[in-house]
N, CA, C and O atoms as a CHARMM CRD file, in Angstrom:
* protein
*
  196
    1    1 UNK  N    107.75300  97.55700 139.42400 PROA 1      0.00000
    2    1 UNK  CA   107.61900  98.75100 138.58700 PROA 1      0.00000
    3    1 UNK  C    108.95000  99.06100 137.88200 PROA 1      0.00000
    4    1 UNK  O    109.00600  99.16500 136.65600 PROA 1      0.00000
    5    2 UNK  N    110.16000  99.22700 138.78700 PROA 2      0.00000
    6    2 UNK  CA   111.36300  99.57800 137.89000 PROA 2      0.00000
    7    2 UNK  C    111.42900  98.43600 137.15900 PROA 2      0.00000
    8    2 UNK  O    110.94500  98.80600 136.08900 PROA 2      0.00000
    9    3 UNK  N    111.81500  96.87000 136.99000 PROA 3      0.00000
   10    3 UNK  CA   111.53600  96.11100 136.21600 PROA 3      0.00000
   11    3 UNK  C    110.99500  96.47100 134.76200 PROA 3      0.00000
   12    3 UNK  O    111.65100  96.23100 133.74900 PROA 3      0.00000
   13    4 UNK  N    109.59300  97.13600 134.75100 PROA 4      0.00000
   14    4 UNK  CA   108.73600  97.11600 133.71700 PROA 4      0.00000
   15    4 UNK  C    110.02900  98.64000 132.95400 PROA 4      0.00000
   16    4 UNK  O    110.55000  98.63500 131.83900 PROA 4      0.00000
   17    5 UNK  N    110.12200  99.32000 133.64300 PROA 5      0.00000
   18    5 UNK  CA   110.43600 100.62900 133.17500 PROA 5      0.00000
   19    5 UNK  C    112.00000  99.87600 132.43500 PROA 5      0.00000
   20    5 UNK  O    112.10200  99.87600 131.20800 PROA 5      0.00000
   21    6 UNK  N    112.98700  99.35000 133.19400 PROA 6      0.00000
   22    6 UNK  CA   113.89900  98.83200 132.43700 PROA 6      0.00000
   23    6 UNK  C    113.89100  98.13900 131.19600 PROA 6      0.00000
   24    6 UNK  O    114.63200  98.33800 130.23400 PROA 6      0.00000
   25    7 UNK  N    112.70300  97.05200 131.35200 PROA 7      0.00000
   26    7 UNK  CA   112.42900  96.17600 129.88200 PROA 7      0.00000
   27    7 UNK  C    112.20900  97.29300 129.12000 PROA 7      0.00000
   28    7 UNK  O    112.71200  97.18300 128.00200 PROA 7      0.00000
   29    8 UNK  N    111.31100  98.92800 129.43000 PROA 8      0.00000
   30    8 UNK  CA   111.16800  99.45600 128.48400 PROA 8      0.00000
   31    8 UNK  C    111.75700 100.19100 127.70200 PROA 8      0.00000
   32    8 UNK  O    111.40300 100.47300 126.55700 PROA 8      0.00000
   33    9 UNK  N    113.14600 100.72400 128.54300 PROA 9      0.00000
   34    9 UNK  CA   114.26600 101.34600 128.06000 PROA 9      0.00000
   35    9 UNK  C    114.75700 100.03500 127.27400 PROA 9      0.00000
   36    9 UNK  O    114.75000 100.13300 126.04700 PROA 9      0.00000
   37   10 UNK  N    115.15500  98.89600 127.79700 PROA 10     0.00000
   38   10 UNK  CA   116.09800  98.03700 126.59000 PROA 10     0.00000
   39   10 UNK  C    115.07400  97.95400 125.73900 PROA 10     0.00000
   40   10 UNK  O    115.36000  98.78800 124.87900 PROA 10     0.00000
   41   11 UNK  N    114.12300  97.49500 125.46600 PROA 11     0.00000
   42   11 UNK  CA   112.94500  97.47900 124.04800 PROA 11     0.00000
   43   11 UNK  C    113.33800  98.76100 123.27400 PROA 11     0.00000
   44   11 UNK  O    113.86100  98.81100 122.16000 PROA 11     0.00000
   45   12 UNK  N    113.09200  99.48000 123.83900 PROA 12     0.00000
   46   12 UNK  CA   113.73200 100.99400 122.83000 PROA 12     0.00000
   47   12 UNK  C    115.66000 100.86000 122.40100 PROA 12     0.00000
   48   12 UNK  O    116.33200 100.91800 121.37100 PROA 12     0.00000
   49   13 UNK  N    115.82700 100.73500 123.32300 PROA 13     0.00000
   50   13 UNK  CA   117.29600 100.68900 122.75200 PROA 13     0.00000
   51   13 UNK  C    117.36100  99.45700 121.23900 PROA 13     0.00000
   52   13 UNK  O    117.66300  99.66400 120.06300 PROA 13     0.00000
   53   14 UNK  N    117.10000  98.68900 121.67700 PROA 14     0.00000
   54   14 UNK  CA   117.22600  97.57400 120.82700 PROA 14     0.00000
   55   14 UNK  C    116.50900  97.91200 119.29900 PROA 14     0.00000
   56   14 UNK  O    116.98400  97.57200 118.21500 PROA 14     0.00000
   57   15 UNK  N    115.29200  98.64100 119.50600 PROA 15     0.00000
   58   15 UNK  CA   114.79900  99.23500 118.37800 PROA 15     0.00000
   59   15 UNK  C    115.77700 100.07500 117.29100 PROA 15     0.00000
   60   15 UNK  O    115.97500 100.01400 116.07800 PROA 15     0.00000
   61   16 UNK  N    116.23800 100.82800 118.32200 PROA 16     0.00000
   62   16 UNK  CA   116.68100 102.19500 117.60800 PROA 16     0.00000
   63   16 UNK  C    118.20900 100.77300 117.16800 PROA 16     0.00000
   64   16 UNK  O    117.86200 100.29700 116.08800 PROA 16     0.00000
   65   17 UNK  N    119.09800 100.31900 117.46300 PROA 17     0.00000
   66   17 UNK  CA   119.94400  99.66300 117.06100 PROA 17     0.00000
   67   17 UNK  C    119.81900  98.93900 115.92300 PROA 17     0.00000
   68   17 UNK  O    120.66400  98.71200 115.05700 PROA 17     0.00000
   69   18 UNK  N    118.08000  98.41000 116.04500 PROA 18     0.00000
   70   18 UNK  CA   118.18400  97.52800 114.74400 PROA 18     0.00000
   71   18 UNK  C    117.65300  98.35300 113.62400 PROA 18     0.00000
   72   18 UNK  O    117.81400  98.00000 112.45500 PROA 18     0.00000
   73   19 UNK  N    117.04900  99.40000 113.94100 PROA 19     0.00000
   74   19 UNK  CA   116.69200 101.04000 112.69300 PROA 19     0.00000
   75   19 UNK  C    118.06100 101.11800 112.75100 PROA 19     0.00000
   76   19 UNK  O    118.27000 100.31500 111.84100 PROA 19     0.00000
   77   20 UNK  N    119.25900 101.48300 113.13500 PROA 20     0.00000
   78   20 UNK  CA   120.24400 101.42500 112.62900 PROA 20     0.00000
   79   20 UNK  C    120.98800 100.53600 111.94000 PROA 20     0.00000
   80   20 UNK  O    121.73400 101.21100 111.23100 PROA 20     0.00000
   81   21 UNK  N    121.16500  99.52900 111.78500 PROA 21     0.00000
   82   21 UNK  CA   121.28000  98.56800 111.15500 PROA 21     0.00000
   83   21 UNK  C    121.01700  98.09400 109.83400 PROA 21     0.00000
   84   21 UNK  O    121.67300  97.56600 108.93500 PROA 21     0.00000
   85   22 UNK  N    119.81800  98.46500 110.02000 PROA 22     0.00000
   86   22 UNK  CA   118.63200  98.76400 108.50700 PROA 22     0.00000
   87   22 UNK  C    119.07700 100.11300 107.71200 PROA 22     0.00000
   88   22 UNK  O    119.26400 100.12300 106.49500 PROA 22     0.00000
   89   23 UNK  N    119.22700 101.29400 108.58700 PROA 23     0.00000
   90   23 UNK  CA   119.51600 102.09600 107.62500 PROA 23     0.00000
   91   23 UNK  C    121.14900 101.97700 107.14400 PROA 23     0.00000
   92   23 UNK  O    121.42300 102.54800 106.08800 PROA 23     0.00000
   93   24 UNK  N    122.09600 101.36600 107.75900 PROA 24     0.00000
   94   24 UNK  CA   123.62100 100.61500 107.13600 PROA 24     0.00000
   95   24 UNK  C    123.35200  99.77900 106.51600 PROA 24     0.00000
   96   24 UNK  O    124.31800  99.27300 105.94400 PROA 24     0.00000
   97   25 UNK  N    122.39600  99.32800 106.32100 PROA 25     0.00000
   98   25 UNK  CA   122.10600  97.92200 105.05200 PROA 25     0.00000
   99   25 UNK  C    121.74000  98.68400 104.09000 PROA 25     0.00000
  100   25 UNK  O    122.41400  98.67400 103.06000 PROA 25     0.00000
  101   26 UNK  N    120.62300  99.49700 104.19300 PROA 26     0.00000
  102   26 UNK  CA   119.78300 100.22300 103.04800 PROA 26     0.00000
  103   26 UNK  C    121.21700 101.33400 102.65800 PROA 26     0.00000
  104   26 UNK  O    121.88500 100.82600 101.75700 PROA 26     0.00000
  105   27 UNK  N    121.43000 101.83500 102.83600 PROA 27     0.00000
  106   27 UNK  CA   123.18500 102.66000 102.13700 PROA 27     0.00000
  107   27 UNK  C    123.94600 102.19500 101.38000 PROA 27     0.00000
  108   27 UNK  O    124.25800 102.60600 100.26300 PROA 27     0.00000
  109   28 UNK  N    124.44600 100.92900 102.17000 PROA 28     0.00000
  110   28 UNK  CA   125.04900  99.99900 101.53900 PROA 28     0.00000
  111   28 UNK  C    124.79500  99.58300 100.59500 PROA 28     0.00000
  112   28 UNK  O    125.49000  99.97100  99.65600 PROA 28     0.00000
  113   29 UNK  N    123.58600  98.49100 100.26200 PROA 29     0.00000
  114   29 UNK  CA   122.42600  98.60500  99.05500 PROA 29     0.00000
  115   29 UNK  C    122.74800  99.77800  97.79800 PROA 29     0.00000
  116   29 UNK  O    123.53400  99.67400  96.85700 PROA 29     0.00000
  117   30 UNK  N    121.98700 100.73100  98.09900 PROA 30     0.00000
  118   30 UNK  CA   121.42100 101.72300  97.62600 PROA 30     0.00000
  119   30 UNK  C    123.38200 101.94200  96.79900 PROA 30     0.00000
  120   30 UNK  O    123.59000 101.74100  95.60200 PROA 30     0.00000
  121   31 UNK  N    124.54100 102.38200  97.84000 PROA 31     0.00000
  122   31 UNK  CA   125.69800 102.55600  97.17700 PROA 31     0.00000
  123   31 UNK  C    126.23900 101.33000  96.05000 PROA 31     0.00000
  124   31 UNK  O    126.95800 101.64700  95.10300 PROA 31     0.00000
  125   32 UNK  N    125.86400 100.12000  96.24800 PROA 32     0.00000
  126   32 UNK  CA   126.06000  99.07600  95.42300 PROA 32     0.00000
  127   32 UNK  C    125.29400  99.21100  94.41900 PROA 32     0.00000
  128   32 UNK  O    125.91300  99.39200  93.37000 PROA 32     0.00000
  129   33 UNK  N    124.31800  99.19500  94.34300 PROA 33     0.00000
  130   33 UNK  CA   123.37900  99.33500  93.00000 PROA 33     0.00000
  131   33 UNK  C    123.95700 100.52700  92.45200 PROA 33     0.00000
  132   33 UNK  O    123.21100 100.57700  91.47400 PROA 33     0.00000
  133   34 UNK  N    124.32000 101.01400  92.38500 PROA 34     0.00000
  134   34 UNK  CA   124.55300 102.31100  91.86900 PROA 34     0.00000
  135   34 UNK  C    126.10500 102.04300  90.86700 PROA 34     0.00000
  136   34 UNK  O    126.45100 102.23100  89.70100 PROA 34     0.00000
  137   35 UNK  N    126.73100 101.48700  92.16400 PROA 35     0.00000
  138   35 UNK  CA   128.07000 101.06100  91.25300 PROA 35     0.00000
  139   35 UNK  C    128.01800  99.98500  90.54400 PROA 35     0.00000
  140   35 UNK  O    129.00000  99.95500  89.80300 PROA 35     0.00000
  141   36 UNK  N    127.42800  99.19300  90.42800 PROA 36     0.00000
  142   36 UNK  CA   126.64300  97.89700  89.85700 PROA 36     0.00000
  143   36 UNK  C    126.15400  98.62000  88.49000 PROA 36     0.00000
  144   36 UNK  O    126.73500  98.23600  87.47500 PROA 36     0.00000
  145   37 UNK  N    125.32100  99.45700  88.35900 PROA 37     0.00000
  146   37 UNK  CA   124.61800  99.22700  86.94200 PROA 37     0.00000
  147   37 UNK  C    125.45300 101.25200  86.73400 PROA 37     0.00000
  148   37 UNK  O    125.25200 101.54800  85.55600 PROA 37     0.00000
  149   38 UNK  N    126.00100 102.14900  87.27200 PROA 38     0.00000
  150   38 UNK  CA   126.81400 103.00300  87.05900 PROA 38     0.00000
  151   38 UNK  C    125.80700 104.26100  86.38300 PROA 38     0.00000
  152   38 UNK  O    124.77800 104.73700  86.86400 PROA 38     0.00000
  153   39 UNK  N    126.56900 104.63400  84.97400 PROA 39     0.00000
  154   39 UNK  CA   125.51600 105.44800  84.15200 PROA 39     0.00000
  155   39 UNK  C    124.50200 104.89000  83.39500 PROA 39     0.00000
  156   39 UNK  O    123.81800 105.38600  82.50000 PROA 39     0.00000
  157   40 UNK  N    124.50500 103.78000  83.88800 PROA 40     0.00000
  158   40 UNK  CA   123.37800 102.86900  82.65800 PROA 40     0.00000
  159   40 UNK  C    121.81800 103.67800  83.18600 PROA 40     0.00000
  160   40 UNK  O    121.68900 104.27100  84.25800 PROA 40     0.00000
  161   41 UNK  N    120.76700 103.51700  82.16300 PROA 41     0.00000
  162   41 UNK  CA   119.78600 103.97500  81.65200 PROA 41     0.00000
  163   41 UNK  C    118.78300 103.18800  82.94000 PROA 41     0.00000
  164   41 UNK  O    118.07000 103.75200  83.77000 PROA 41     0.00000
  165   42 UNK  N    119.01000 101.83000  82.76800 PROA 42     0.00000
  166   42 UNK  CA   118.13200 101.18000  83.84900 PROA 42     0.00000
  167   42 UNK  C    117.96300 101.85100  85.15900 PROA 42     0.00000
  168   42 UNK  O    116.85200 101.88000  85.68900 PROA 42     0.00000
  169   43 UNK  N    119.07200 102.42900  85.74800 PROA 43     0.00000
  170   43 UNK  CA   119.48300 103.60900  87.08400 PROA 43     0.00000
  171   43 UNK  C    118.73500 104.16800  86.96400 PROA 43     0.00000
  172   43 UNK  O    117.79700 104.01100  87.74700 PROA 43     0.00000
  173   44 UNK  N    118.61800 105.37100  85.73100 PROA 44     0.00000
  174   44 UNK  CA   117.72600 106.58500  85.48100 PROA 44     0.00000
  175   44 UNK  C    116.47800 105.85400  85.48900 PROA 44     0.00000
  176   44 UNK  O    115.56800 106.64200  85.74300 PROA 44     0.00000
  177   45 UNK  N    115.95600 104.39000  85.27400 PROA 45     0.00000
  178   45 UNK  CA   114.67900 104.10100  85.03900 PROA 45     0.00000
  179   45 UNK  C    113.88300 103.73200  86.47500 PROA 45     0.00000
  180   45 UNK  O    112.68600 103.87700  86.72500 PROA 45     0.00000
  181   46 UNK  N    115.18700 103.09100  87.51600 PROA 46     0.00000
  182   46 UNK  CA   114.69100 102.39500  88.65200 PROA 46     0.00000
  183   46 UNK  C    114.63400 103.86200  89.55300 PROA 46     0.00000
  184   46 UNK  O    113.62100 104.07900  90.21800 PROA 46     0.00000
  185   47 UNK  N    115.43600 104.57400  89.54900 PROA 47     0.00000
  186   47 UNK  CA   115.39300 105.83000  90.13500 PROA 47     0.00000
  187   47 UNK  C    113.70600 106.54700  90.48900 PROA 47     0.00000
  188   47 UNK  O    113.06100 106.78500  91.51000 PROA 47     0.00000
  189   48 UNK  N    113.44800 106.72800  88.70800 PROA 48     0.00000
  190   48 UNK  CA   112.01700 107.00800  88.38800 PROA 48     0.00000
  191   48 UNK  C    111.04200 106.33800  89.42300 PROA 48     0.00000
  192   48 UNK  O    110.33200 106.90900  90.24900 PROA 48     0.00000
  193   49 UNK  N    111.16500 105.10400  89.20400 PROA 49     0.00000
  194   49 UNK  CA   109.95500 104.71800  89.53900 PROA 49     0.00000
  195   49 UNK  C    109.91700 104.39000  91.69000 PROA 49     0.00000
  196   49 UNK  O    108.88000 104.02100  92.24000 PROA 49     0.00000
């Protein structure tokens, strides 16, 4: 039983680490594109949609 309960705490941990991960990629991303194409029009267009 503790066994099962441990795998289930690390399964969660490991989750929430790699949702973190993802959301430091997606920032990262999201801050690059931005400085990448700046005040350009395409921004205001990809924004939109």
């Amino acid at each position: 039983m503790y066994e099962i309960q441990h795998w289930g705490i690390m399964g969660k941990t490991m989750e929430v680490q790699r949702m973190k991960e993802l959301l430091l990629l997606w920032s990262r991303f999201q801050s690059n594109r931005v400085a990448l194409v700046g005040g350009n029009h395409t921004a205001a267009r990809f924004c939109t949609r």
